[in-house]
C-alpha positions in Angstrom: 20.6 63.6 -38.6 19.1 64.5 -35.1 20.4 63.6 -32.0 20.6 60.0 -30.9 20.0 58.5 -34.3 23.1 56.3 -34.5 22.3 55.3 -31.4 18.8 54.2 -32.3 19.7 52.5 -35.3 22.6 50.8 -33.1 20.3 49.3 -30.8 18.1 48.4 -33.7 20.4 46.7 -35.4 21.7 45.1 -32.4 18.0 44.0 -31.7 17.6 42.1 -35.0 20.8 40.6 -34.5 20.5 39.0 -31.3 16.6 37.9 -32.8 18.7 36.2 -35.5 21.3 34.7 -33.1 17.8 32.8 -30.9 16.8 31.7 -34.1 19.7 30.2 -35.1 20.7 28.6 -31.6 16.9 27.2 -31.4 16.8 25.5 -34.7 20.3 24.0 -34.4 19.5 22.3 -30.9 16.5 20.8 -32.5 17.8 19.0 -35.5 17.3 15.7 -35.6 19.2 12.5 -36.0 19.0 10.5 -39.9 20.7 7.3 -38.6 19.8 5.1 -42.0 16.1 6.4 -42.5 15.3 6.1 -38.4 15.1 9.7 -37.1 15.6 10.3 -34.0 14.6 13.7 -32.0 18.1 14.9 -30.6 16.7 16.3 -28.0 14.9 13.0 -26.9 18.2 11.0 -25.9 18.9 11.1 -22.5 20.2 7.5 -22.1 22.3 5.3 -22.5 22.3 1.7 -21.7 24.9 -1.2 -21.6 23.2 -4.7 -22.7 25.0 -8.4 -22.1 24.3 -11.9 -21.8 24.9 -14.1 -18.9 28.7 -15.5 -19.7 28.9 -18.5 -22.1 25.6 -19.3 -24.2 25.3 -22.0 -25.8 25.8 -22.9 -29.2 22.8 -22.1 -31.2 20.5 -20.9 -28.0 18.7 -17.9 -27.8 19.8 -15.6 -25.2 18.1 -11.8 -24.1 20.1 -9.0 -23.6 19.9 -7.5 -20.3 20.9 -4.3 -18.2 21.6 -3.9 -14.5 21.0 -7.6 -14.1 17.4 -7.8 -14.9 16.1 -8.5 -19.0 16.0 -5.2 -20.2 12.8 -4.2 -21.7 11.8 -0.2 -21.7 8.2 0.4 -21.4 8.3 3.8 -22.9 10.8 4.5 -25.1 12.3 2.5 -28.1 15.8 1.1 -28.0 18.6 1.9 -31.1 21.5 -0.4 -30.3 24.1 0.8 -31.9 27.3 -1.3 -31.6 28.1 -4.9 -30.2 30.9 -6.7 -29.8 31.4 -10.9 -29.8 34.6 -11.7 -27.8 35.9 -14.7 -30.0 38.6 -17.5 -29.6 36.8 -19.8 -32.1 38.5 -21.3 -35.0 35.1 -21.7 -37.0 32.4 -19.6 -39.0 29.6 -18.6 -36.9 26.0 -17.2 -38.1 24.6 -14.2 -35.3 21.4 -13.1 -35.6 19.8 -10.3 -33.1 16.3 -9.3 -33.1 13.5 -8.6 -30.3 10.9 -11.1 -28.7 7.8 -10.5 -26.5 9.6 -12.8 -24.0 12.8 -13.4 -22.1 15.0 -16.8 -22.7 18.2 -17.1 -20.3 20.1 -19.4 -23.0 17.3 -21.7 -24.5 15.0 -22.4 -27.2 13.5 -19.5 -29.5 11.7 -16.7 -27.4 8.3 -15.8 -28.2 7.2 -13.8 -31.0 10.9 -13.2 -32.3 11.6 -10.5 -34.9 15.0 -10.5 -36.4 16.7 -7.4 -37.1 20.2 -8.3 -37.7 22.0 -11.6 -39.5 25.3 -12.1 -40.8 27.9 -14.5 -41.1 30.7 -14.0 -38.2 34.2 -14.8 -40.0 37.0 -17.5 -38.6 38.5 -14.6 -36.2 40.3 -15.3 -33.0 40.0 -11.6 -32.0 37.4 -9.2 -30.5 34.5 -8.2 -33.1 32.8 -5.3 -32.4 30.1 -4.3 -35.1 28.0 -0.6 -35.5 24.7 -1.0 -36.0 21.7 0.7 -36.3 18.8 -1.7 -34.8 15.6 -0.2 -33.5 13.8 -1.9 -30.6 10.2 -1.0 -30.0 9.3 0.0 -26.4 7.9 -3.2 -24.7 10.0 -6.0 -26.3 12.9 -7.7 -25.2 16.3 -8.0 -27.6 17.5 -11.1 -27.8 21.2 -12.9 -29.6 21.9 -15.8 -31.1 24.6 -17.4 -32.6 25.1 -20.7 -34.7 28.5 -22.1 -35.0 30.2 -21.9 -31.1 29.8 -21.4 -27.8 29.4 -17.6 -27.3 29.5 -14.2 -25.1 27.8 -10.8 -26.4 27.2 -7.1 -25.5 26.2 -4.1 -26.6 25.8 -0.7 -26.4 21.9 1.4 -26.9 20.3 4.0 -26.4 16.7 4.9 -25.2 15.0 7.4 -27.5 11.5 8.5 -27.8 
């Protein structure tokens, strides 16, 4: 072999390696997230948001979530709320429902336009219930809660995603 070969063959080697390496680090930052057939772009979240209701709705009102004191509503990115949680010290069955509206209700009658995303029967439990969910709000609308059975509190966490 002449002179320097090795060394050629080093650094080409060494070349196709580190080519491999980009490769690999690119494709694994952009894999995206299967949450129940919704994918989402990983590398579109960039925020989170906590949602709530003003303390002590109503039995059977409507109620929209909101964030930072103001209904939240994103104009350009969708919403995936993930968890929520009921704080309960009801001896009774309770029915919640969640979905989104095209208008806000403080604790009142049905909002406008409401699309339900979420209902289930919430058990006779004096305790905290926190639920994971995977419910996808469309930029532009306003998520609302509502429960049949008690007097109630709500929150939940989201994220904004493209």
């Amino acid at each position: 072999m002449r002179a320097y070969t090795e060394y050629v063959l080093l650094m080409g080697l060494g070349f196709i390696l580190f080519l491999a390496y980009l490769i690999v680090i690119t494709r694994a930052d952009s894999v995206n997230l299967d949450l129940n057939g919704l994918e989402i772009p990983n590398n579109a979240i960039n925020n989170n948001v906590s949602l709530y209701i003003d303390s002590n709705c109503t039995n059977n009102n409507f109620a929209s979530l909101k964030h930072n004191n103001n209904f939240y509503s994103s104009t350009l990115k969708n919403l995936l709320i993930s968890n929520f949680q009921v704080p309960s010290n009801n001896s009774a069955d309770a029915i919640i429902s969640i979905g989104y509206a095209d208008t806000t209700i403080l604790c009142g009658s049905v909002p406008t336009n409401p699309v339900y995303l979420y209902k289930n029967k919430i058990p006779d439990k004096d305790d905290y219930l926190s639920i994971d969910a995977f419910l996808s709000v469309p930029a532009g609308k306003y998520p609302f809660v509502n429960i049949n059975g008690y007097n109630f509190n709500f929150s939940a966490t989201g994220t904004e995603y493209w």
